[in-house]
VOLOVEX-650022 format. One record per residue: residue number from 1; residue in one letter; x, y, z of N, C-alpha, C in turn. Coordinates in Angstrom, 1 decimal. Layout:
<rs>
  seq  type     n.x     n.y     n.z    ca.x    ca.y    ca.z     c.x     c.y     c.z
  NUM     A       X       Y       Z       X       Y       Z       X       Y       Z
...
</rs>
This chain:
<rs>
  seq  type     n.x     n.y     n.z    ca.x    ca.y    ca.z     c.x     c.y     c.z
    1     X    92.0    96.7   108.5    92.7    97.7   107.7    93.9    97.1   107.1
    2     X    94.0    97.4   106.0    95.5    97.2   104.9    96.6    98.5   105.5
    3     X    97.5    98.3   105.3    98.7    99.9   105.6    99.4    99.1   104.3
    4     X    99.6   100.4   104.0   100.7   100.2   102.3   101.7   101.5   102.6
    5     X   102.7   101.5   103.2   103.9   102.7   103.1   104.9   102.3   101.8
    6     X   105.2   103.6   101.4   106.0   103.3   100.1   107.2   104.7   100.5
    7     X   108.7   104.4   100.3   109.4   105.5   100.0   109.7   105.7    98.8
    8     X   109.4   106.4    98.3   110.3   106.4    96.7   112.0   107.8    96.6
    9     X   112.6   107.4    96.3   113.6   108.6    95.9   113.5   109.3    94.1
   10     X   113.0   110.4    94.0   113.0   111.0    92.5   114.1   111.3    92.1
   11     X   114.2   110.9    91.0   115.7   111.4    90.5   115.7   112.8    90.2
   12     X   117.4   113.2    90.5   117.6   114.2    90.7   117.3   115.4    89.5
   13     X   116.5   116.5    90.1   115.5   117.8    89.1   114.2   117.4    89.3
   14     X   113.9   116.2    89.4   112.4   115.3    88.8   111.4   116.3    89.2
   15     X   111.5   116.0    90.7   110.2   116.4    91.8   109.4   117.2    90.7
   16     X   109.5   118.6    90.5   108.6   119.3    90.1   107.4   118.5    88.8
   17     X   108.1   117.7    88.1   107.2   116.7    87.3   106.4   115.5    88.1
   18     X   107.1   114.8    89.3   106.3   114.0    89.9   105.9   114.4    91.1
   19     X   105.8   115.7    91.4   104.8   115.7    92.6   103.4   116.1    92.4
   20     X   103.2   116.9    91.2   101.7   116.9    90.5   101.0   115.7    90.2
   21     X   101.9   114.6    89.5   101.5   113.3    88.8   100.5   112.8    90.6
   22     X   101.8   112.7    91.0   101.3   112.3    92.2   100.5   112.3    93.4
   23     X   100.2   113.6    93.4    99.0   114.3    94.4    97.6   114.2    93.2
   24     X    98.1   113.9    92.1    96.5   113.8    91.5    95.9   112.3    91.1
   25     X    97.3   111.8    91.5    96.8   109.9    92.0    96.4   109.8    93.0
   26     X    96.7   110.5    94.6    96.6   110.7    95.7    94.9   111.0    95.8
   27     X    94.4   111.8    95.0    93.2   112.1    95.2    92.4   111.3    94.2
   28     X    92.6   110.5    93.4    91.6   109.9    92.5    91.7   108.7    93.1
   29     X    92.8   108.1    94.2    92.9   107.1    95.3    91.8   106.9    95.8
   30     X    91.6   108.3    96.5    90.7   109.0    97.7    89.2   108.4    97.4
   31     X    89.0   108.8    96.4    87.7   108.4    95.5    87.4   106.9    95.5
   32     X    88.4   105.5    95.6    88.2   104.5    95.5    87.6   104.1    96.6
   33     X    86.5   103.1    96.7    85.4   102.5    97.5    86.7   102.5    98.9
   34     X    87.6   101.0    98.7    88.2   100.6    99.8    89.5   101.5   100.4
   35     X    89.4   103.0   100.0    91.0   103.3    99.9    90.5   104.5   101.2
   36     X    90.7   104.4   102.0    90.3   105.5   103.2    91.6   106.3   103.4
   37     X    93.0   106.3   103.4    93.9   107.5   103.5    94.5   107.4   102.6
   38     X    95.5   108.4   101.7    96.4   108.5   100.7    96.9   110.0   101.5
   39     X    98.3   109.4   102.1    98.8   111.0   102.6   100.2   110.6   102.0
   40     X   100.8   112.1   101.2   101.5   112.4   100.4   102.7   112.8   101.8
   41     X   104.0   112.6   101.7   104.4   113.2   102.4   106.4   113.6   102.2
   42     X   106.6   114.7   102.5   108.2   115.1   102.1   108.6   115.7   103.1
   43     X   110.2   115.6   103.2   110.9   116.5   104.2   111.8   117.2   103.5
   44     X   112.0   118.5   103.6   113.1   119.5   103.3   114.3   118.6   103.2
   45     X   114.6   118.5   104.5   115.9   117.7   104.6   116.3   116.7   103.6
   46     X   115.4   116.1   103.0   115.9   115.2   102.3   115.0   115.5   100.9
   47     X   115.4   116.3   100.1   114.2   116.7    99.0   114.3   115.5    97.7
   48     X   114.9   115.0    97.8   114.2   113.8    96.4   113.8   112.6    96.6
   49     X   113.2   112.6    98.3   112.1   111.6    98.6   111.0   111.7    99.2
   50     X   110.0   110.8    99.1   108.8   111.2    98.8   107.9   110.0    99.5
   51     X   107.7   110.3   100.8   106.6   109.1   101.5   105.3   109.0   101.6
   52     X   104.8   107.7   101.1   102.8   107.6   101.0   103.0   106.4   102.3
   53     X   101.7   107.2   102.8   100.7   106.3   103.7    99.2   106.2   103.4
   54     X    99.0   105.1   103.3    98.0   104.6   103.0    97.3   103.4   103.5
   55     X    96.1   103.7   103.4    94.9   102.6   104.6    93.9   102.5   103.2
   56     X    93.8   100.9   103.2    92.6   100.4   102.3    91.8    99.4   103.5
   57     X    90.4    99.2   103.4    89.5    98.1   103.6    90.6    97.0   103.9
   58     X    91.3    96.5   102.9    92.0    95.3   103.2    93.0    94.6   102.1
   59     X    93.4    93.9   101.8    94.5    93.9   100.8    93.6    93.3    99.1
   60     X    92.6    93.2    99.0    91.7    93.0    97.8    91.6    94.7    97.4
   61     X    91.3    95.8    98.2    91.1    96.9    97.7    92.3    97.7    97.3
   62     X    92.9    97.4    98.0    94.7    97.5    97.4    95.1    97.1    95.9
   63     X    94.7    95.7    95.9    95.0    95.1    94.4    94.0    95.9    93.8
   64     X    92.8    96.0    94.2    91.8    97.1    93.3    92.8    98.1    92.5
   65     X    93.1    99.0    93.7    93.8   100.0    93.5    95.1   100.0    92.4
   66     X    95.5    99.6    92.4    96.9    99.0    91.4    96.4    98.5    89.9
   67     X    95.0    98.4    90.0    94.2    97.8    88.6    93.2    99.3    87.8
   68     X    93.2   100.2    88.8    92.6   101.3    88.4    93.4   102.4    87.0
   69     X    92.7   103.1    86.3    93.0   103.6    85.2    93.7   104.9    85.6
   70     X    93.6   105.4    86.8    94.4   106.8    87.1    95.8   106.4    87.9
   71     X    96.1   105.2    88.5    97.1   104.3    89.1    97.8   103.8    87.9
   72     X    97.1   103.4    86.8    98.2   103.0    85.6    99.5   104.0    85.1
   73     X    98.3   105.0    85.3    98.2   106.4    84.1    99.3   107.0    85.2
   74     X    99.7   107.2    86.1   100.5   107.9    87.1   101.5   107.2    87.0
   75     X   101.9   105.5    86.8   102.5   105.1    87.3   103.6   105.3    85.7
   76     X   102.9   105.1    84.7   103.3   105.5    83.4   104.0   106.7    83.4
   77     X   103.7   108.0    84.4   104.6   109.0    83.8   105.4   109.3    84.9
   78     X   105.1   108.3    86.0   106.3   108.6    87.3   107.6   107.6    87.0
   79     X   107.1   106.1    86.5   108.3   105.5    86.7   109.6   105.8    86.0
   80     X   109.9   106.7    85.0   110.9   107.2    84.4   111.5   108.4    85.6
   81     X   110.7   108.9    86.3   111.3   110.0    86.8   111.7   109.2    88.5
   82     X   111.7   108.1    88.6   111.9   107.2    90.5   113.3   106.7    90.2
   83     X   114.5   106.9    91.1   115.2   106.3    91.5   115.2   104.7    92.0
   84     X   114.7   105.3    92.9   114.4   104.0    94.1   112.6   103.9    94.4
   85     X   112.3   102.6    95.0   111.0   102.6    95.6   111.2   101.4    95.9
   86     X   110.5   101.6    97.9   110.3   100.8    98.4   108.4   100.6    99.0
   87     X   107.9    99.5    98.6   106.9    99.7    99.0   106.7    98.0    99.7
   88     X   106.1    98.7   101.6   105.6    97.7   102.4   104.5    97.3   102.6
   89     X   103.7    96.8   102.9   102.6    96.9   103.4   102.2    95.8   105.3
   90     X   101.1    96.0   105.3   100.5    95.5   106.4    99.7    95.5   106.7
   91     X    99.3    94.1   107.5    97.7    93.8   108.0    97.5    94.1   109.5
   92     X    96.5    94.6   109.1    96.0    95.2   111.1    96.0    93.6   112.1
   93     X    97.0    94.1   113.0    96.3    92.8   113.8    95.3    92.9   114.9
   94     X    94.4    91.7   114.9    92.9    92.1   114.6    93.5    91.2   116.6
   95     X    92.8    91.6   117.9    92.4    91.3   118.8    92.6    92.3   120.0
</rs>
């Protein structure tokens, strides 16, 4: 398994524009051969950030994912509305 965590901060008002963009990337994710979790996730406490967890096959289905036409198309109408973004990833260690 691939782990891809990403924090993003939306600038301030945004949310209501990028949390649709975003849950409808989340599910056209879902759909990809190697992409087995896309979980969306937010706390009150802190409302203009916004954490993904995600599990691919392995880091080829990841780059898949980043080359897909609904990942472009998202990424096009969120990046005007992100502050900040951090995105990590990681490889399972296998033994």
């Amino acid at each position: 398994m691939f782990a891809v965590v990403v924090t993003i901060t939306v600038q301030e008002g945004q949310m209501p524009a990028f949390l649709p963009a975003m849950m409808e990337n989340a599910r056209a994710s879902l759909a990809e051969p190697a992409c087995n979790r896309f979980d969306v996730c937010t706390d009150p406490a802190r409302p203009t950030e916004v954490f993904l967890y995600e599990l691919y096959d392995d880091e080829a289905g990841f780059d898949a994912h980043r080359e897909t036409a609904h990942y472009k198309a998202f990424d096009a109408i969120a990046a005007p509305l992100i502050a900040t973004k951090d995105v990590r990833t990681y490889a399972q260690v296998a033994g």
